[in-house]
C-alpha positions in Angstrom: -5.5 23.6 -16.9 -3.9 21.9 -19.7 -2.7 18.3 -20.4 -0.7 17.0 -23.2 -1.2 13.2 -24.6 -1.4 10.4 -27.2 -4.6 9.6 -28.6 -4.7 6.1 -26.8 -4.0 7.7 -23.4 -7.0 9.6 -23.1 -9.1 6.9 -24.9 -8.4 4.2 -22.5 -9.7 5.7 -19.2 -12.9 7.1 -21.6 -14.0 4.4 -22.3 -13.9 2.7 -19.0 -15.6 5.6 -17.1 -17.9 6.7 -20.0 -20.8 3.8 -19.5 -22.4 4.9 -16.6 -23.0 8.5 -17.7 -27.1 8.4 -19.3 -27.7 10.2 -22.2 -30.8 11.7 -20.8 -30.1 13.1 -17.0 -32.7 15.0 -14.8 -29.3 16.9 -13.9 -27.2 18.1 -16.5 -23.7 17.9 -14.4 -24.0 13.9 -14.9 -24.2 14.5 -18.4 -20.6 15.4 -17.6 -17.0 13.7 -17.0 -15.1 15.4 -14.0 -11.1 15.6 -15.5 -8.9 16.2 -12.3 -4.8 16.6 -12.9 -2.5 16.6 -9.8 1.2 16.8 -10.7 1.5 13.7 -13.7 -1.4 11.9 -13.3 -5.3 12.8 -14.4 -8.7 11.3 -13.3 -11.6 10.9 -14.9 -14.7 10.4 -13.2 -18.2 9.9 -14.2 -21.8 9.1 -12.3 -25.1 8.5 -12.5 -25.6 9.0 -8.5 -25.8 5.1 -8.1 -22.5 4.1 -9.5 -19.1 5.7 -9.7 -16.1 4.9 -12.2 -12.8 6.8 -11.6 -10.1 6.1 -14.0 -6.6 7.6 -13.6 -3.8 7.3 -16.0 -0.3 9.3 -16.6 0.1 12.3 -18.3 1.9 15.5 -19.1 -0.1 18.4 -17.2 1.5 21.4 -17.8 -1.0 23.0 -15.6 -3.0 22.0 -12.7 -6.7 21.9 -12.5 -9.8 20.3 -12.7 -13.2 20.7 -14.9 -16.3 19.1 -15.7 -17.0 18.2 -19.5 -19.9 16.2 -21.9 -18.5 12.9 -21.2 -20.1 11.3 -24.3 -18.9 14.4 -27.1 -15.2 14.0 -25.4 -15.0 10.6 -26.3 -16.6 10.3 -29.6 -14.1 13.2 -30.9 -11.1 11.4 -29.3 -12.1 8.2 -30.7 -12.5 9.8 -34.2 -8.8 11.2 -34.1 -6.5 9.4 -36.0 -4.4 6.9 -33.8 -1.4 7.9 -32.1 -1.7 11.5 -32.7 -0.7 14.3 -29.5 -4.0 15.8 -27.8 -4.0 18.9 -26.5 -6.8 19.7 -24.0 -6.8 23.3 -22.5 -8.9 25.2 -20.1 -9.5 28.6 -21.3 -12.3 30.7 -19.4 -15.5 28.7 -19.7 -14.9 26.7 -22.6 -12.1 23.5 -23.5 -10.4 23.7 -26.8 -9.4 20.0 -27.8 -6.4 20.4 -30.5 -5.1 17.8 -32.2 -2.9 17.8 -35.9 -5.2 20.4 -37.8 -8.6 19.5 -35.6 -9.6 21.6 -33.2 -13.0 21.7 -31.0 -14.6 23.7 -28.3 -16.3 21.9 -25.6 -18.8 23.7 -22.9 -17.6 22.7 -19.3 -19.9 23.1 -15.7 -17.5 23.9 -12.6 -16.1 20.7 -10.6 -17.5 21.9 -7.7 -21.1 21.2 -8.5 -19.7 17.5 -9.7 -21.5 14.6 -7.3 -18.3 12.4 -6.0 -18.7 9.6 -3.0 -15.7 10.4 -1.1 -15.4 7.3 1.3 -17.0 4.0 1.7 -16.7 3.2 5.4 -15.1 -0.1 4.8 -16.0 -3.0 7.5 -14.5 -5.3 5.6 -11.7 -5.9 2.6 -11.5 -8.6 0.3 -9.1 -9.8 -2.2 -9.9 -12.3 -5.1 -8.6 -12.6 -8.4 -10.4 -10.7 -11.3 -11.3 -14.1 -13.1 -13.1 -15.5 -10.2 -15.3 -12.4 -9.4 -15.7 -12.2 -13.4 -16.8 -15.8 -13.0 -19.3 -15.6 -10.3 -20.9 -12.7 -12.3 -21.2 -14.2 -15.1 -23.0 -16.9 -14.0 -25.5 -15.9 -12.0 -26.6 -12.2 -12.9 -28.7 -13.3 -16.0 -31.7 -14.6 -12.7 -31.6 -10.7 -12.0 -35.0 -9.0 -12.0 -35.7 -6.2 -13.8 -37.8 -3.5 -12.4 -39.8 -5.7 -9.6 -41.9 -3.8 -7.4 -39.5 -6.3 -4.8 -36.4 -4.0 -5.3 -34.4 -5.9 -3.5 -34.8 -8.3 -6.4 -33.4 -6.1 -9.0 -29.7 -6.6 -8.0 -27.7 -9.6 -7.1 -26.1 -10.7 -3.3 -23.0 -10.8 -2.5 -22.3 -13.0 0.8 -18.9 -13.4 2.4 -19.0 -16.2 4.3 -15.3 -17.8 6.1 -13.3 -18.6 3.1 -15.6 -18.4 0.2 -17.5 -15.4 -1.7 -20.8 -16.4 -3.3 -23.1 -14.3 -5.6 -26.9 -15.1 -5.9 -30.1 -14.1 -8.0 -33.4 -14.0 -8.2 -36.1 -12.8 -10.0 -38.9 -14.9 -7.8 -39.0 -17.5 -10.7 -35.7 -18.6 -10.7 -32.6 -18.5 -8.8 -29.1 -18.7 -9.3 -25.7 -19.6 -7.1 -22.3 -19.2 -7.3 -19.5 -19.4 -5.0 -16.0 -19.1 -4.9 -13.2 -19.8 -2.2 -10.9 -17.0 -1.6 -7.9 -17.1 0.6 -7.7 -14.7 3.6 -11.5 -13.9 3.7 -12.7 -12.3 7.1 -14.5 -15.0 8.8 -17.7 -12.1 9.8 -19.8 -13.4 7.2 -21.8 -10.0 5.6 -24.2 -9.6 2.7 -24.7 -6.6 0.4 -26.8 -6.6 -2.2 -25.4 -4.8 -5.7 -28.0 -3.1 -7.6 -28.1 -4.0 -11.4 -26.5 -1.2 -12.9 -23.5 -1.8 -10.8 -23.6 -5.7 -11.7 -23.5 -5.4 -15.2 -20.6 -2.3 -14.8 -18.1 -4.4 -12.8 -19.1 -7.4 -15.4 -17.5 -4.9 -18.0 -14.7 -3.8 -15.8 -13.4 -7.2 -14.7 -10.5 -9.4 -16.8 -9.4 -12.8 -16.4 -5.6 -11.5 -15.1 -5.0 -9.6 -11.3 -6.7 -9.4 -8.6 -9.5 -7.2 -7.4 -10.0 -5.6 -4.1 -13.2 -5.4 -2.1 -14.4 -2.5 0.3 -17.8 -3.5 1.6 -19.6 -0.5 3.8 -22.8 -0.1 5.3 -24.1 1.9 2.0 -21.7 1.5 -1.0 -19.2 -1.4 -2.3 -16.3 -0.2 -3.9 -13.8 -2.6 -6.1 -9.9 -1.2 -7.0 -8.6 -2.9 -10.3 -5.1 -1.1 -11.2 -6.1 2.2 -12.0 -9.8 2.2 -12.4 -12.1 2.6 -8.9 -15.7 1.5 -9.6 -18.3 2.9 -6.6 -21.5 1.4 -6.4 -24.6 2.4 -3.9 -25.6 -0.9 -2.5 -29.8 -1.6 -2.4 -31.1 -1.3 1.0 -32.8 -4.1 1.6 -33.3 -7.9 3.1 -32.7 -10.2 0.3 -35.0 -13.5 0.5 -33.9 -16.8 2.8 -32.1 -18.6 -1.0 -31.5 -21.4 1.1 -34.9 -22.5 1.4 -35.2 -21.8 -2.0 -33.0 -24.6 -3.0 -35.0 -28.2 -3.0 -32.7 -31.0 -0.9 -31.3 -33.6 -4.0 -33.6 -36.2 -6.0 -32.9 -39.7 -4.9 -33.3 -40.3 -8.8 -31.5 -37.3 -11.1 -32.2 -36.8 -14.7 -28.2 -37.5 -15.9 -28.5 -35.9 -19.2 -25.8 -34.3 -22.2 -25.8 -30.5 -21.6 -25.3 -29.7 -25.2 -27.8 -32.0 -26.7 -30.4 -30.9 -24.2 -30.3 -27.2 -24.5 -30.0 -27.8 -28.5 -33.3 -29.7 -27.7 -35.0 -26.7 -25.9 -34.1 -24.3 -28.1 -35.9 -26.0 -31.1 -39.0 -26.9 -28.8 -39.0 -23.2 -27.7 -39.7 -22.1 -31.6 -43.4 -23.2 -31.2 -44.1 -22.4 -27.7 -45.8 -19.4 -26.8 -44.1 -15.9 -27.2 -45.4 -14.3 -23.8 -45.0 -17.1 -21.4 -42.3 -19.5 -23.0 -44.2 -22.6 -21.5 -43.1 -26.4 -22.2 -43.9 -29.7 -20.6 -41.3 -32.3 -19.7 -42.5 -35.4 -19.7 -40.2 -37.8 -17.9 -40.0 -41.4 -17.8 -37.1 -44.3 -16.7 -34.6 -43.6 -20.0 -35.9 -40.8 -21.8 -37.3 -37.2 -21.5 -40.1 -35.9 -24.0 -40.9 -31.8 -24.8 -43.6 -30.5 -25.9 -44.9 -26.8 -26.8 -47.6 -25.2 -28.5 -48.8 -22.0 -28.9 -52.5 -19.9 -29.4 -51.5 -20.8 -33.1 -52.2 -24.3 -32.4 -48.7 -25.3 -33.7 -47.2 -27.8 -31.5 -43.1 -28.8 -31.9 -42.0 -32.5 -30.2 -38.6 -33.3 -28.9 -36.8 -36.5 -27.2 -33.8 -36.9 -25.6 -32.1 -40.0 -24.1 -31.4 -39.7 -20.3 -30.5 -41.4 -17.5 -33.4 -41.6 -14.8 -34.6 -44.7 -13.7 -37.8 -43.2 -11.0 -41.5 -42.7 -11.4 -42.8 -40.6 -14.5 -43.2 -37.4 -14.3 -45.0 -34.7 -16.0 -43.9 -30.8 -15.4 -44.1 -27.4 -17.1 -41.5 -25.1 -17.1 -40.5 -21.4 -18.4 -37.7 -23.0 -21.3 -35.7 -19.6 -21.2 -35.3 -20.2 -17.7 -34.0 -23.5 -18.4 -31.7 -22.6 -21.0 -29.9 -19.6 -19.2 -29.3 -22.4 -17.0 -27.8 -24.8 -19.1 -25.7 -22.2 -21.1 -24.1 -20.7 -17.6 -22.6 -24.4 -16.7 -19.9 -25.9 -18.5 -19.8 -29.5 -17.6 -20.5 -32.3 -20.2 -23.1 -33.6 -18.5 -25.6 -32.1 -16.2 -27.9 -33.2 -13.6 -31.7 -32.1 -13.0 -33.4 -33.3 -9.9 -37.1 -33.3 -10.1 -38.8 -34.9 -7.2 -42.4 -34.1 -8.2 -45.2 -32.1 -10.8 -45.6 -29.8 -7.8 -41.4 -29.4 -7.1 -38.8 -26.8 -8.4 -36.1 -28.2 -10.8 -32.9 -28.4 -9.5 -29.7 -27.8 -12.2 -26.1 -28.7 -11.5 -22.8 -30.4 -12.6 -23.0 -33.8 -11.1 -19.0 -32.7 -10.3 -18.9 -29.7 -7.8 -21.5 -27.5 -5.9 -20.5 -24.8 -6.6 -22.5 -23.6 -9.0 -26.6 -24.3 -8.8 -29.2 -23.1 -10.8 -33.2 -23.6 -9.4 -36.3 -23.1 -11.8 -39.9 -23.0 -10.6 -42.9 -24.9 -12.5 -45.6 -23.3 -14.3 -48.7 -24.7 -14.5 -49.6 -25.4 -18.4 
């Protein structure tokens, strides 16, 4: 096996692949990238037995073959080349000699065969959206995500395709988060997968605002195609909770308030609240909303902000980061929060469109 190429050439697919291969692995093959070259074009491939990143890219092979190598060491000597120089990466025995201008380096390779690949998905249904959408639905919603509830089906994020439109959700029992998108030619067999969290925040990295992305949901893996890279992700196996009931009907009275000026609010309140469980009271009346938090220090911190809400007062603890996640993932001026009672959860929106909406459950304080 030996390829020829510029420094950039082998950098690019790298890079992409090289984020889901762990620095400590129970098996030491994942430690490593699979290099495949057929004819002019070479693969890369790397996995963590959860999630799969193939990248493939043109490039001189003067001789066929394929190899396993430490993903990690191969990149950090290709990106401390100096640009545009020619690589030279040959096979010889058991070992890879990577030669480029007066550098040279000897890499230990495992055979290909013992390398873990998913060969096929099972498709029962293909989907095509553009990047910038997909990017956008992850983006605001994966934040709500759990991390490492005993609830595993928590600790990813859904992906329903229902008719026309694709919608992500998340929850970490606390909060949730919804986002949907219309896409054109969607199968009308609505079907729900949920993506475990490694995958999520992969794809997040993958994804760009141009092109489109394809889809192929199976029974046990979803895999997306974006130009030359294939990501591969196990999917959790698992029912994910009725979010619908989740999602309190509309206040008759929202809280019409400056998105900006309210999350600058939070932020400052959240200085003094406590450092374990982030509490604050809202303290709601017709025209204005008050914060408060204190903390085992018996410091306290005091904010106001003008609204618009002209129903009964209210008084109602929340988690603040939860709050502010939520204010930072919508982009609207102006934002409403419906809050129909001390007992209720909080809805969040833009008083514009549905299509994104955030809920947050009280705390008692």
């Amino acid at each position: 096996m030996k390829l020829v190429a510029q420094r950039e050439a082998l950098l690019d697919p790298l890079q992409a692949v090289v984020g889901v291969v762990e620095r400590r692995q129970t098996m030491p093959i994942l430690a490593n990238i699979l290099i495949s070259a057929r004819s002019d074009r070479v693969s890369f491939t790397a996995t963590d037995l959860e999630v799969e990143l193939v990248a493939s890219t043109n490039m001189s092979v003067e001789q066929e073959g394929e190899i396993t190598v430490p993903g990690r060491k191969l990149l950090d000597i290709v990106k401390a080349l100096p640009e545009g120089v020619d690589v030279v990466f040959q096979l010889s025995g058991e070992k890879v000699t990577v030669r480029a201008g007066r550098s040279r380096f000897t890499l230990s390779t495992l055979p290909a065969t013992e390398f873990p690949v998913v060969e096929d998905v099972h498709a029962q249904q293909t989907v095509t959206l553009p990047q910038g959408a997909l990017k956008r639905l992850l983006e605001k919603t994966h934040f709500a995500m759990a991390q490492q509830d005993v609830r595993y089906y928590l600790n990813g994020l859904l992906l329903e395709i229902a008719g026309p439109s694709v919608r992500a959700v998340a929850t970490d029992g606390h909060r949730l988060a919804l986002c949907e998108a219309a896409v054109e030619g969607a199968d009308a067999s609505p079907q729900q997968v949920i993506l475990p969290r490694k995958g999520v925040l992969e794809l997040q990295r993958l994804i760009s605002e141009s092109g489109d992305v394809t889809l192929a949901i199976g029974t046990n893996h979803l895999r997306a195609e974006l130009g030359d890279i294939r990501f591969t992700s196990k999917l959790i196996d698992g029912r994910f909770p009725d979010y619908e009931r989740v999602i309190p009907a509309e206040a008759a009275e929202p809280v019409v308030a400056d998105r900006e000026d309210l999350r600058r609010s939070l932020y400052r309140t959240a200085i003094l609240s406590n450092e374990k469980y982030r509490g604050i009271r809202l303290e709601l009346k017709a025209g204005g909303l008050t914060m408060q938090a204190h903390n085992p220090e018996q410091e306290e911190a005091e904010e106001e902000v003008e609204v618009g809400y002209a129903g009964d007062e209210i008084e109602i603890g929340f988690n603040v980061n939860y709050l502010m996640d939520a204010l930072s993932a919508l982009e609207s001026e102006q934002i409403h929060l419906m809050i129909r009672d001390p007992n209720s959860s909080c809805l969040i929106k833009d008083p514009e469109t549905d299509e994104c909406k955030y809920v947050v459950m009280p705390m008692r304080l």
